[in-house]
C-alpha positions as CSV (number, residue, x, y, z in Angstrom):
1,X,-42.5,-11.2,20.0
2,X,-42.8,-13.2,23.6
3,X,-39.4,-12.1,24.7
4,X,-39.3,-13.9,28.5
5,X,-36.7,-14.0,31.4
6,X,-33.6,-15.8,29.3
7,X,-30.7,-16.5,31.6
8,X,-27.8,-14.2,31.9
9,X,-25.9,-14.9,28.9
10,X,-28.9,-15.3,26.4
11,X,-30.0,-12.2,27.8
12,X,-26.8,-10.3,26.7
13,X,-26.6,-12.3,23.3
14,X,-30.3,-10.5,23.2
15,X,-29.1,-7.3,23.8
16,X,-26.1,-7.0,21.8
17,X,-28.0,-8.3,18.8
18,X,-30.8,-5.0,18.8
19,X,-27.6,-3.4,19.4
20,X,-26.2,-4.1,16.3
21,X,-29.6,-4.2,15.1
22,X,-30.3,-0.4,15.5
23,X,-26.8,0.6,14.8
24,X,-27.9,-0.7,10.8
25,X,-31.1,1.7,11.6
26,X,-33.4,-1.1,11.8
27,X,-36.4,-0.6,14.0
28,X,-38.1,-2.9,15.6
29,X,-41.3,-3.2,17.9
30,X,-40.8,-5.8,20.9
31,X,-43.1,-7.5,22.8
32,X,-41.6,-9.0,26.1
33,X,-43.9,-11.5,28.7
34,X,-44.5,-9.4,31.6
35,X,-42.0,-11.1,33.4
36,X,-38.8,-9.8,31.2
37,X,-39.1,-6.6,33.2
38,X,-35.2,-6.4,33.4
39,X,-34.4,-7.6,29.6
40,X,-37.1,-4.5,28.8
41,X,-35.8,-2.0,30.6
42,X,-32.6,-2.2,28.7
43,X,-34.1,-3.1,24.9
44,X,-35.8,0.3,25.4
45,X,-32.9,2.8,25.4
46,X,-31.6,1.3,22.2
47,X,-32.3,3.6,19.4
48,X,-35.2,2.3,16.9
49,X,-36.1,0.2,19.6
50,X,-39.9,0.4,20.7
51,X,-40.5,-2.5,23.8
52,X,-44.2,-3.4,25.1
53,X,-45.2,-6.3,27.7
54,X,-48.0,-8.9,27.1
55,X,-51.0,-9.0,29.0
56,X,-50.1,-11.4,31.7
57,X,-53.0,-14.1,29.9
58,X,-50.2,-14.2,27.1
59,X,-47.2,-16.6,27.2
60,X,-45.1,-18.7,25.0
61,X,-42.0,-20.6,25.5
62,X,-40.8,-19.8,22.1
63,X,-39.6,-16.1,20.6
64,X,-40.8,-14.8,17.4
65,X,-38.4,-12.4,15.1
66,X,-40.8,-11.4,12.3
67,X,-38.8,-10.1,9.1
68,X,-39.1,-9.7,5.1
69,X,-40.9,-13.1,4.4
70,X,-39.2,-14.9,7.2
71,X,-39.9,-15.8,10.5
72,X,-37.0,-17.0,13.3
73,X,-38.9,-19.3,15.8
74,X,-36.4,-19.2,18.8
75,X,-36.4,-21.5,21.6
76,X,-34.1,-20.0,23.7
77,X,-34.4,-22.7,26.6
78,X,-32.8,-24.9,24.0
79,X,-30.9,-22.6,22.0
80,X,-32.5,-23.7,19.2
81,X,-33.6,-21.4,16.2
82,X,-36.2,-22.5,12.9
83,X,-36.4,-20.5,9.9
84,X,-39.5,-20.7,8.1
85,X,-39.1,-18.6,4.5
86,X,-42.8,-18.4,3.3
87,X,-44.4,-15.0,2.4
88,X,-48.0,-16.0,3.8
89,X,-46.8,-17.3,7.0
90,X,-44.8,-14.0,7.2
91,X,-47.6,-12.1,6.9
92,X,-49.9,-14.1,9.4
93,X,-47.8,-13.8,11.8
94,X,-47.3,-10.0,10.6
95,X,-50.8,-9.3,11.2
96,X,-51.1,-11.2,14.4
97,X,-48.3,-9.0,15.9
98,X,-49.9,-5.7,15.2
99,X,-53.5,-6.7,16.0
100,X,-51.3,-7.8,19.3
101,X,-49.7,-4.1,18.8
102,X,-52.6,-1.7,18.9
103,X,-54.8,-3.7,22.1
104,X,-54.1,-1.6,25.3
């Protein structure tokens, strides 16, 4: 969640990573800023891979990867990456995401 316009070889670490990602079978929903039109349009072909763009109100400087009872905060600006390992968070941020999910 809050994918945004990462420079060229963040963008391909991105990529390769729901590569591998969907070659396990894991699906994932992605939300991109409006923005990441470019990084979108190639997240989508992967298989398992379902891509939708915030409203342009919505941004963040930091990416969400929501999984099991973790959450990856990643500050790709700074290539850095926090791992928070707490079921309730997990689920907040869970909920969140598909309250985000379902608005048109």
């Amino acid at each position: 969640m809050g994918i945004f316009n990462f420079d060229l070889e963040f963008s391909k670490f991105i990529v390769n990573f729901h590569k591998k990602r969907a070659e396990k079978g894991i699906k994932a929903k992605i939300f991109l800023h409006n923005i990441a039109q470019d990084i979108g349009e190639r997240l989508r072909y992967i298989n398992h891979t379902q891509v939708k763009y915030f409203k342009d109100s919505v941004t963040t400087p930091a990416v969400f990867l929501i999984y099991e009872n973790k959450i990856l905060i990643s500050l790709p600006d700074d290539r850095t990456f926090i791992k928070l390992s707490d079921k309730k968070v997990a689920d907040s941020f869970r909920k969140r995401f598909y309250l985000l999910w379902g608005q048109e």
